[in-house]
N, C-alpha and C positions, 0 to 999 in steps of 0.2 A: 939609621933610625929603625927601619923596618927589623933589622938584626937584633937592634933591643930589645924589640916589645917579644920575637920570638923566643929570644933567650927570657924573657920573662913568663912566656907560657912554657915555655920546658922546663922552668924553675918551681911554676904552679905544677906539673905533672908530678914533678920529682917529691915532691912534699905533700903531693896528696898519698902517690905510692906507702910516704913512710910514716903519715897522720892517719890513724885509727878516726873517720868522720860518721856518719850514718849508719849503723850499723841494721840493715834489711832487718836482721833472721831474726832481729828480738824485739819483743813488744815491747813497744814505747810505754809507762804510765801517764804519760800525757796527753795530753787531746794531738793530736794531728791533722792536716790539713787534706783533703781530699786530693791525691794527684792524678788529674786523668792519665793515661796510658798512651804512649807514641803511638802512630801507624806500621811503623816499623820494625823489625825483627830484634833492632835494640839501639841503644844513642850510639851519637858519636862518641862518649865515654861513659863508664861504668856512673850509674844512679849518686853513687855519693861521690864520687867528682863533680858532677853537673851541680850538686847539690850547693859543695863548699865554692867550688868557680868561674860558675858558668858566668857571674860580672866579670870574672878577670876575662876570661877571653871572647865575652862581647866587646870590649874595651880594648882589647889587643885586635880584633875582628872592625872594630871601629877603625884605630886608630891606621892599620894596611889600607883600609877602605879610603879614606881620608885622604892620609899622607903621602902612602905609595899606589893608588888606585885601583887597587887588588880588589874587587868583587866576588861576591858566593863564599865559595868554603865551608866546611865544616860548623863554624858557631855563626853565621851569618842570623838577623835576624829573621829573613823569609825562610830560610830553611825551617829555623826552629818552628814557627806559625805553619807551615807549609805542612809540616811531623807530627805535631802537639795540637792541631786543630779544634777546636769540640764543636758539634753539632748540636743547634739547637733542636726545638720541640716541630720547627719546620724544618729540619733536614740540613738546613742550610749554616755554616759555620758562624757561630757566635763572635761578637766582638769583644772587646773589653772593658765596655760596660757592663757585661753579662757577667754577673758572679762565678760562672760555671765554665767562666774563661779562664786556660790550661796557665798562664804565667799571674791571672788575679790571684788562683787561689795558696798560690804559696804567696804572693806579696802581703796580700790582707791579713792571712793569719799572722805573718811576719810584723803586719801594721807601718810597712814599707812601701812607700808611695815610687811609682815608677813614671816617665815621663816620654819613655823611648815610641810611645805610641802618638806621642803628638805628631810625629812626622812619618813615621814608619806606618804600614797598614797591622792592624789586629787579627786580619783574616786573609787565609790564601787566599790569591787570585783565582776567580773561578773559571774567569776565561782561559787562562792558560794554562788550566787542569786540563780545559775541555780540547785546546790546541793540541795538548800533548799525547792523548787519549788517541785523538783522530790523526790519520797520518794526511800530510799535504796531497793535493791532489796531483798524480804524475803523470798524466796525458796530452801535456802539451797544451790546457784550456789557461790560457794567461788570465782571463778573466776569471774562472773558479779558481784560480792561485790567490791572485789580487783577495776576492774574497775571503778568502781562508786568513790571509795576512790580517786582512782589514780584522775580522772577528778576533785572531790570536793577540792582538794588541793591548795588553792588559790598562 
């Protein structure tokens, strides 16, 4: 099963390579929708692949998760939230209530209703930003260990 869905995202890569999709360099005449900008030095694949696939391979991302219990990865949805975050006007990452939330503002212009946030979070974990930021304590204090765990525990 897990061999399917793969051969079905190699199948989405190959037909994006050879489907002319988004094209950056040239003005749109159309209104377009604000996209914020990753954290990142760049995605997991070029702009107009995420653009035409990025449902296939939540959905192939889904279905490893699910079926074969495969966690993380590249189209994982914590990654994406994790990358694509936006900051509200207090510093702190917007949810998806917020208009100026990184996957609203392509769904709304779209006028495509999404659901994947009813169970999934909209915003990175801040605690285990702050876990991974700070390194564990290594002196041998089981209790400042204990602590550290207790706080990284998203």
């Amino acid at each position: 099963m897990a061999r399917a869905r793969k051969s079905l995202a190699l199948a989405a890569i190959f037909v994006a390579a050879l489907t002319p999709a988004f094209a950056d360099e040239a003005p749109s005449p159309m209104p377009t929708p604000f996209i914020p900008r990753g954290k990142g030095d760049h995605c997991v694949r070029d702009n107009a692949f995420m653009r035409r696939y990025h449902m296939v391979m939540l959905k192939a991302q889904r279905d490893d998760t699910v079926h074969e219990g495969e966690r993380g990865g590249d189209f994982s949805i914590k990654a994406c939230v994790t990358c694509h975050a936006v900051n509200g006007s207090d510093g702190q990452p917007v949810g998806y209530s917020d208009p100026k939330h990184f996957c609203r503002s392509c769904h709304a212009y779209a006028s495509v209703s999404i659901d994947c946030f009813e169970c999934h979070s909209s915003k990175p974990s801040l605690k285990a930003k702050a876990a991974e930021a700070a390194p564990p304590p290594d002196d041998g204090d089981v209790a400042a260990l204990n602590a550290y765990l207790r706080e990284a525990r998203p």
